[in-house]
N, C-alpha and C positions, 0 to 999 in steps of 0.2 A: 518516409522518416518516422511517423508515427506507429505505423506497422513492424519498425526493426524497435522501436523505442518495447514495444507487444510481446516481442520476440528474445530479449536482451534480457527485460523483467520477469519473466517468463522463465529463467534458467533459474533464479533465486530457489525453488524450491530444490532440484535436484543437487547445488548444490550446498544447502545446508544441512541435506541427506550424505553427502558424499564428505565436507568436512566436521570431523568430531571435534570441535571446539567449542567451549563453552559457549552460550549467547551473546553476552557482554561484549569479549574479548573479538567475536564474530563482527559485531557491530561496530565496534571502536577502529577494526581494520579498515573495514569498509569506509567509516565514515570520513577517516582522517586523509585515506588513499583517494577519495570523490574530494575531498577540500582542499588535498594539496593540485590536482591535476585542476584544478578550477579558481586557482588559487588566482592569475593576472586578473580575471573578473573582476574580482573583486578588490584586488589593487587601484584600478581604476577608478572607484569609486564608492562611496562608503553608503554602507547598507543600517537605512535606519526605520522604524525604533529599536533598541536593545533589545527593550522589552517583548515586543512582540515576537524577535527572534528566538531570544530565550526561552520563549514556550512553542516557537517552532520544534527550537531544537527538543523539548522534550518528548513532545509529539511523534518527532521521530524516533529517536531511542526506544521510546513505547510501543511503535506499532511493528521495529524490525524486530526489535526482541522477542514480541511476544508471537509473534510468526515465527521465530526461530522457535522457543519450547511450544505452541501450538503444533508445530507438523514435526517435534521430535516424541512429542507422549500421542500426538495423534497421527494423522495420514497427511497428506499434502492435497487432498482433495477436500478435507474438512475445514485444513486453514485456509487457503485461498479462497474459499465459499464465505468465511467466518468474515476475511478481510474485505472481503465485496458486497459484507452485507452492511458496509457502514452508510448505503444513504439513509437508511430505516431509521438511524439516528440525528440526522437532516431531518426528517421528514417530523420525530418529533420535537427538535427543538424550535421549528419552526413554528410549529401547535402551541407549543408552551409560548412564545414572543405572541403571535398572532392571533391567539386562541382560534382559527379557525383552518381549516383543512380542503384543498380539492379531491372533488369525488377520485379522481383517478390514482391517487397517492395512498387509497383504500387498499384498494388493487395492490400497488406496490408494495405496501408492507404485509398484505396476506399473501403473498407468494413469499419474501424473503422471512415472514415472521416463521413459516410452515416449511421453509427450507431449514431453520435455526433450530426448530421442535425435531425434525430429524436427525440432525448434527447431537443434540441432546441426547434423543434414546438409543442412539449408534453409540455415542461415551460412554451411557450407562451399561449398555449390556457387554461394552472392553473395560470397563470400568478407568479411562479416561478421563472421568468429569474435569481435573485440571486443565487440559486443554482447551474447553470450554470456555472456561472462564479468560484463559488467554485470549482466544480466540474474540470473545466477546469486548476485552479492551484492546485488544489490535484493532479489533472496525471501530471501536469509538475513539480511539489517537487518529487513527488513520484517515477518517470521517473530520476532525478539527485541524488536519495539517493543513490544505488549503483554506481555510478560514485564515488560518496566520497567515500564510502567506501571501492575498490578497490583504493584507493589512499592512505589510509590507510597504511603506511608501514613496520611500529612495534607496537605488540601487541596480544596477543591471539583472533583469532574471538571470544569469549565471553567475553571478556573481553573491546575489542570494542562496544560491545553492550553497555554492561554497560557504557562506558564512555559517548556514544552519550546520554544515554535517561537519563544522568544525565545532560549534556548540552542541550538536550531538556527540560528538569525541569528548568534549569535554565532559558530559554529562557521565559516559562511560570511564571515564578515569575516577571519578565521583565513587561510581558503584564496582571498582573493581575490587576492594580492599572488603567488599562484602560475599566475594565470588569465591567459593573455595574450592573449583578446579584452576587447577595451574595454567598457565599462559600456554599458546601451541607455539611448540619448538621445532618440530618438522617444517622444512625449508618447504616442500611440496605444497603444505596447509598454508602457509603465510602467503605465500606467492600467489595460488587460487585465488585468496582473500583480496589482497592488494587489487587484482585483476577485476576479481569482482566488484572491490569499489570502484576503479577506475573505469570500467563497463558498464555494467549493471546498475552503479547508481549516478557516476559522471558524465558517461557519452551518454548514456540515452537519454538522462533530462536533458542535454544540449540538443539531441537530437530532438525527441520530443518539442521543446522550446522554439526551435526555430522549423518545425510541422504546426506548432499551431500559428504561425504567422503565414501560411498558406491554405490552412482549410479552418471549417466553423470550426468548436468546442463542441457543440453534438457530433459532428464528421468523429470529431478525434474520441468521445467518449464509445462513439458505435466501434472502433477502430482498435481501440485500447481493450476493448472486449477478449478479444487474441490472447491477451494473457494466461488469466483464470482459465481459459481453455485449452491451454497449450501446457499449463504449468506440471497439471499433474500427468501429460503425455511423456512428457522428457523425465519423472521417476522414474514412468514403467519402464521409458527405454531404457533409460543409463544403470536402475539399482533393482527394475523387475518389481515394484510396491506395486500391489493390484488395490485402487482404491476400494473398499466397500463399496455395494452397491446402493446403498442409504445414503453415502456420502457422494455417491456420483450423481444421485437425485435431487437430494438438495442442493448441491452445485446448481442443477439444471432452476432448481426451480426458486434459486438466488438469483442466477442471472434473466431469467425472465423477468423478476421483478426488476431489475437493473433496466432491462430493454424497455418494461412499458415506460418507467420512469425518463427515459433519455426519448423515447418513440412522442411521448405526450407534451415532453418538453420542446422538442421539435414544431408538433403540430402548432402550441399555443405562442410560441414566435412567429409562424410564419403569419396564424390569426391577427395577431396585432401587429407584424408590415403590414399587412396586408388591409390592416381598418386605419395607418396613419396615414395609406396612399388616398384611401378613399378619400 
């Protein structure tokens, strides 16, 4: 289940390649077609704080949108790398609370820091730099969405979906009157869109959601890997985008920082069962 949730996620890129619609309006499809198909969840049962919804939801809006103008000024190999380089921003908000840092989280930010330096001088020399800059608040929204929603503290997980990506809709009605391309009117585009919310971001968190009530949270993050790895294979196949080779580097060398980061997290769980059995 975790693996289709990999696989499901994992088409976002090609098609945001494939529909020419604004961001916003991208977003707003999605989000209202995932809240309405997840909508009895939450009938069931109400989903509290507001608050902390509230900035779920914005979280949201922020990290699809800027994925969407990320891999439309840039490649879909540079934003995906961009969006998986949000633990680096964990790793230092955690420095700022904690002022202190494990050796191994060294490691992790010198691979995704030196994937990010890459993603840079591949912009500059297409001259890009916008996307960057998306890119770089796509991982830090995308990096605070579960923070919210572990903060979450009544409510059915599907049901919490739903409520955020209907505050993410809302958020998009918000910003629509600031958007000056016109709404997509082609039935083919809308229908994609709808599909995609109702897939891509509704079935898979359900799937998703109920994969992790049968394996760890490491299982699922090694699992969830599939992604970012698959994202920019389904460009090349369906629209033929051959990533940069700079960008398929620092992919690589994003996700390794990702791997030690979940590899090291691994280890120091099993270290500490393993000293409460003693």
């Amino acid at each position: 289940m975790v693996f289709v949730t990999a696989v499901l996620w994992s088409t976002a890129g090609v098609l945001v390649k494939a529909v020419p619609v604004n961001a916003v309006w991208m977003v707003f499809i999605r989000s209202i077609s995932a809240g309405i198909i997840l909508l009895p969840f939450l009938i069931r049962q109400k989903v509290m704080p507001p608050k902390i919804v509230l900035i779920a939801g914005f979280c949201m809006i922020s990290f699809m949108s800027t994925f969407v103008i990320a891999t439309r000024l840039g490649n879909v190999a540079m934003a995906i790398s961009m969006q998986s380089a949000a633990p680096i921003f964990v790793i230092v908000y955690f420095f700022i609370v904690n002022r202190k840092i494990e050796r191994y989280k060294l490691v992790v930010v010198m691979f995704i820091l030196s994937g990010i330096m890459l993603n840079l001088l591949n912009a500059m020399e297409t001259g890009a730099l916008l996307s960057i800059v998306a890119g770089l608040f796509c991982a830090i929204t995308f990096a605070g969405y579960p923070f919210c929603i572990k903060r979450i503290t009544h409510g059915s997980p599907l049901g919490i979906v739903s409520a955020v990506n209907f505050v993410c809709a809302g958020f998009c009605i918000l910003a629509l009157p600031f958007s000056h391309e016109p709404m997509p009117v082609s039935f083919l585009d809308v229908l994609t869109l709808v599909l995609m919310g109702i897939f891509v971001s509704g079935c898979a968190q359900a799937l998703y959601t109920a994969g992790l009530k049968r394996i760890s949270v490491e299982s699922a993050m090694i699992i969830i890997l599939a992604e970012p790895i698959l994202n920019p294979v389904w460009v090349f196949l369906f629209t033929g985008e051959v990533p940069p080779i700079m960008s398929i580097i620092a992919l690589t060398l994003i996700l390794a920082g990702v791997v030690t980061d979940v590899y090291f997290r691994i280890s120091n769980l099993k270290t500490t069962i393993g000293g409460e059995k003693l």
